[in-house]
C-alpha positions as CSV (number, residue, x, y, z in Angstrom):
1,X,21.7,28.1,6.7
2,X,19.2,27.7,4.0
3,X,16.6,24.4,4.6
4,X,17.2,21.7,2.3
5,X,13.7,19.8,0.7
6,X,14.3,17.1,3.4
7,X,14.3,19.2,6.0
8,X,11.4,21.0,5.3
9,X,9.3,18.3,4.8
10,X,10.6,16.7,8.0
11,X,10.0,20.0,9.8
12,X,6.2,19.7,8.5
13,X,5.3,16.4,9.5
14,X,7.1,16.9,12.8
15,X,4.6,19.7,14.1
16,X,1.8,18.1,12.3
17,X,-1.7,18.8,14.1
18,X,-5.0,18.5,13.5
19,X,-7.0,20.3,16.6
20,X,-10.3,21.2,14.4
21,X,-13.7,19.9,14.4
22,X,-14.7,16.9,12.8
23,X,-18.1,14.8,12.7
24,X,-19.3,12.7,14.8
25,X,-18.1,9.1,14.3
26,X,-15.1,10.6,12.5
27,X,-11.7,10.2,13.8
28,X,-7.7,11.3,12.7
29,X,-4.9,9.1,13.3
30,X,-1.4,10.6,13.9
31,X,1.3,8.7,12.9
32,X,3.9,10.5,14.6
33,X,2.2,11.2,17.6
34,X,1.5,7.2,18.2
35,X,4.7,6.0,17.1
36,X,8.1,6.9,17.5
37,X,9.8,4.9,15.2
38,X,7.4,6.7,12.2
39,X,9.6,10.2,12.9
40,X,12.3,7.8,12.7
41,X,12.1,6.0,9.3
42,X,10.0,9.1,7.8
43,X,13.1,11.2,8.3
44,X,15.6,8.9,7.0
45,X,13.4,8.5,3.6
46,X,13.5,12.1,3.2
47,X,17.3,12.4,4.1
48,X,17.8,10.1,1.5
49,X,15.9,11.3,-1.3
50,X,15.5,15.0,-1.1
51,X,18.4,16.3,0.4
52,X,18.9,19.1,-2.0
53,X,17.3,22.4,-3.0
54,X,15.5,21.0,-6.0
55,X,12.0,22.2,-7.7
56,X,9.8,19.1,-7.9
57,X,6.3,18.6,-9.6
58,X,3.7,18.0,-6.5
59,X,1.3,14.4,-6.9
60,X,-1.7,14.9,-4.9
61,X,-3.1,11.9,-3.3
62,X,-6.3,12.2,-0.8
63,X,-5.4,11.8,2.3
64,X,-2.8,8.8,3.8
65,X,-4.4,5.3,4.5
66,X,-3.8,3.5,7.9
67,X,-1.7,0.9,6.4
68,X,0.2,3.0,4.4
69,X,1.6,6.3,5.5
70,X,-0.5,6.1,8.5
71,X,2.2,3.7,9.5
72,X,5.6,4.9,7.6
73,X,4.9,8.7,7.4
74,X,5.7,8.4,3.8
75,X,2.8,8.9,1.1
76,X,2.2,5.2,-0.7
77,X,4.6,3.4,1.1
78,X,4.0,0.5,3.2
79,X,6.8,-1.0,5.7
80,X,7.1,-3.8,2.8
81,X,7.9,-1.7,0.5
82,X,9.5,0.7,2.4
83,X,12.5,-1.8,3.0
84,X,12.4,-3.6,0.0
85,X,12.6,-0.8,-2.8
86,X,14.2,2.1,-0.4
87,X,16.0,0.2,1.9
88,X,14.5,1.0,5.7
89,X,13.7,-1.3,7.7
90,X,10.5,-0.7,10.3
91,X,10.6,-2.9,13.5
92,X,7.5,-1.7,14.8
93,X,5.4,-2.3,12.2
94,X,4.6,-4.8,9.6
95,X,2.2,-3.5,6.9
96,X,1.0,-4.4,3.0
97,X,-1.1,-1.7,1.2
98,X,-2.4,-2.2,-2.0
99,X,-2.2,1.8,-3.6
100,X,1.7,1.1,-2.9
101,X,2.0,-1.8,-5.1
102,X,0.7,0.1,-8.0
103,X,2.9,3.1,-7.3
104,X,6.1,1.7,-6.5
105,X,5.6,-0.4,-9.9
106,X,4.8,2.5,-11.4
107,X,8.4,4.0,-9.8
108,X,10.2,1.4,-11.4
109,X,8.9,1.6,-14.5
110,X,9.7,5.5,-14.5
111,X,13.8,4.7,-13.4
112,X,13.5,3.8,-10.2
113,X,12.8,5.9,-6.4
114,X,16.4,8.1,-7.1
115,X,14.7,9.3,-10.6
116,X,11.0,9.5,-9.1
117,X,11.9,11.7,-6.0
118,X,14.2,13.6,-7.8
119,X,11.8,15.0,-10.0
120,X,8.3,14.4,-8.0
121,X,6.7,14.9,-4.5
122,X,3.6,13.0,-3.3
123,X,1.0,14.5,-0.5
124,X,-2.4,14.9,0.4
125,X,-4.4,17.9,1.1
126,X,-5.3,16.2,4.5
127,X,-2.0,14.4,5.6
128,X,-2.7,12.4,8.3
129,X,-5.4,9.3,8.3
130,X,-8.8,9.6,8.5
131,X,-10.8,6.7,9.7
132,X,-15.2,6.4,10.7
133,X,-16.9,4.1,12.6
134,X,-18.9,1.9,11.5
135,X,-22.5,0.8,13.0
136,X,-21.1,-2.1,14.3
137,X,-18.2,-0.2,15.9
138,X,-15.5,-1.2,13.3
139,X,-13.0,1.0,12.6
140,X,-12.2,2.5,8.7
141,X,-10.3,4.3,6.3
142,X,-12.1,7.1,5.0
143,X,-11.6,9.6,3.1
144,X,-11.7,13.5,3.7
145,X,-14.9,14.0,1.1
146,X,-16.7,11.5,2.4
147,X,-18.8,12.9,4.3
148,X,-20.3,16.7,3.3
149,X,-19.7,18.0,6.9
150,X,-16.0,16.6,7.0
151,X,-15.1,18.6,4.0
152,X,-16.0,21.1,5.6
153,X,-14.5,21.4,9.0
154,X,-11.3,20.4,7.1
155,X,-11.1,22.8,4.3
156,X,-9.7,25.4,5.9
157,X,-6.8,23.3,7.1
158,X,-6.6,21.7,3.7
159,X,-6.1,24.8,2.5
160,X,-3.1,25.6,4.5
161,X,-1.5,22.0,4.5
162,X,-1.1,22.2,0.5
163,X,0.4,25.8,0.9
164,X,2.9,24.3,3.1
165,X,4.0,21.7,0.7
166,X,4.5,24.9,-2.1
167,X,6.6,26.8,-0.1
168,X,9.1,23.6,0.2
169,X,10.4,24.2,-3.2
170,X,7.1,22.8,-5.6
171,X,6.4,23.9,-9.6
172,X,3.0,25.5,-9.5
173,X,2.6,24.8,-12.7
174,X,1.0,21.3,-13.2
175,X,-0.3,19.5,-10.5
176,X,-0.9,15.4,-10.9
177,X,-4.4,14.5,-9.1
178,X,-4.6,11.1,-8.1
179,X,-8.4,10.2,-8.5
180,X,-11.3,12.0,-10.2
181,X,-13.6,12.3,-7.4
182,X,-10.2,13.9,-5.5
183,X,-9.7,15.9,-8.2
184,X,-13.2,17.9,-8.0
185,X,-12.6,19.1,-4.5
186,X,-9.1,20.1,-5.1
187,X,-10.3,21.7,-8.0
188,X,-12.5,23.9,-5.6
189,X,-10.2,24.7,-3.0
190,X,-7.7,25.7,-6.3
191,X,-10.6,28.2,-7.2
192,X,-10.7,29.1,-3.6
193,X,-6.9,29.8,-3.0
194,X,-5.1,30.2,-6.7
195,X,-2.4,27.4,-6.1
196,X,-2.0,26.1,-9.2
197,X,-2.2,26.9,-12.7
198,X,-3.4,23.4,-14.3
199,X,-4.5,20.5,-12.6
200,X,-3.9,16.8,-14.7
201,X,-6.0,14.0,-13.3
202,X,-5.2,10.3,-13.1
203,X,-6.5,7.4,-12.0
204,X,-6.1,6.5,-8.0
205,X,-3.6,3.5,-7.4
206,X,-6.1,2.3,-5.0
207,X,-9.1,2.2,-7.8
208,X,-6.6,0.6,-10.4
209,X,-6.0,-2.4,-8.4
210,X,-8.7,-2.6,-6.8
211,X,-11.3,-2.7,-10.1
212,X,-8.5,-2.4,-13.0
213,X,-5.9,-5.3,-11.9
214,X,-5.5,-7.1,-15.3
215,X,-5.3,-3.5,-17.3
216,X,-2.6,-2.6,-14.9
217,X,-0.2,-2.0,-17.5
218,X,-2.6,0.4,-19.6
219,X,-2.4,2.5,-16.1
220,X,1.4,2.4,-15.6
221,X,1.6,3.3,-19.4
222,X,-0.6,6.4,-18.8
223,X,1.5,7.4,-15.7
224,X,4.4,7.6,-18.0
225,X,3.0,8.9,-20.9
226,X,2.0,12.0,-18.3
227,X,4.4,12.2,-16.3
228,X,7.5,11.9,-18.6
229,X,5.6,15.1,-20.5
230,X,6.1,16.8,-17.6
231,X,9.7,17.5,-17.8
């Protein structure tokens, strides 16, 4: 029986593994491997919003923040969100992450999640967390360009993890790139490995609310102006 979207996705994430080098003071964080309730909830989103054979246009983000879907499984989607907007509840976990304000604002603006995942998938080159130490030990988000050597001992795997996400039913055609600095290295592993035909760039939710708060709006505008093109 032919795989549905959902099941592919769910498929991916479920043998998810990243055995290569990395720097020192770098680390990855599985979801799925250090919770069980992330299979869980992760599976049910997708059952519920891509159970079908449909083409969708791919959103790239960089790769998943701790708080985000280093906790759910789902791309920009904290637990808070997770319930209130898609209606699954996490016990495990309680968590608030800023890029998932922005996008699920952004989601209602465009129709709603049914309209959005109908017609869009989100990812990351790198899909699981990355975090670095700190001098003083700490423990952060980073991100997979950070650090010269960490692009490197990833790209191959980067390479291969977008691939993946094609070969679930994606339109090469246009891909969305969410921040400019993200959108120079996927731009060179597109030379590299001829995924797409055209790559659109727009602003990170992260750097929006972060630094652009009071021009949301301007941002969500641009989102739709882009994305509503699209189709």
């Amino acid at each position: 029986m032919e795989k549905t979207f959902s099941d592919r996705v769910i498929d991916f994430n479920r043998n998810l593994n990243y055995t290569g080098e990395l720097p020192e003071g770098f680390s990855v964080i599985n979801p799925y491997l250090g919770n069980p309730e992330t299979m869980i909830v992760m599976s049910r989103f997708y059952q519920k919003y891509y159970n079908d054979f449909e083409q969708r246009k791919f959103m790239i983000g960089i790769n998943p923040s701790r708080n985000g879907a280093g906790v759910t499984g789902v791309p920009f989607t904290d637990t808070k969100r997770l319930e209130s907007v898609c209606g699954i509840k996490m016990e495990s976990a309680h968590t608030h992450e800023i890029s998932s304000v922005f996008m699920y604002e952004m989601i209602s603006e465009y129709g709603g999640a049914d309209v959005f995942f109908r017609n869009f998938y989100i990812n990351s080159p790198f899909p699981l967390a990355i975090i670095r130490q700190t001098e003083a030990g700490q423990w952060l988000n980073a991100n997979y360009y950070d650090d010269p050597r960490l692009f490197t001992m990833v790209e191959d795997f980067m390479i291969s993890s977008l691939k993946n996400h094609i070969s679930m039913g994606l339109d090469t055609s246009e891909v969305f790139v969410l921040g400019k600095k993200n959108a120079d290295y996927i731009g060179k592993l597109n030379r590299k490995a001829k995924l797409f035909d055209r790559l659109t760039v727009l602003e990170h939710p992260r750097y929006i609310q972060q630094y652009k708060s009071k021009e949301k709006q301007l941002y969500i505008d641009k989102y739709m102006l882009t994305l509503n093109h699209a189709q």
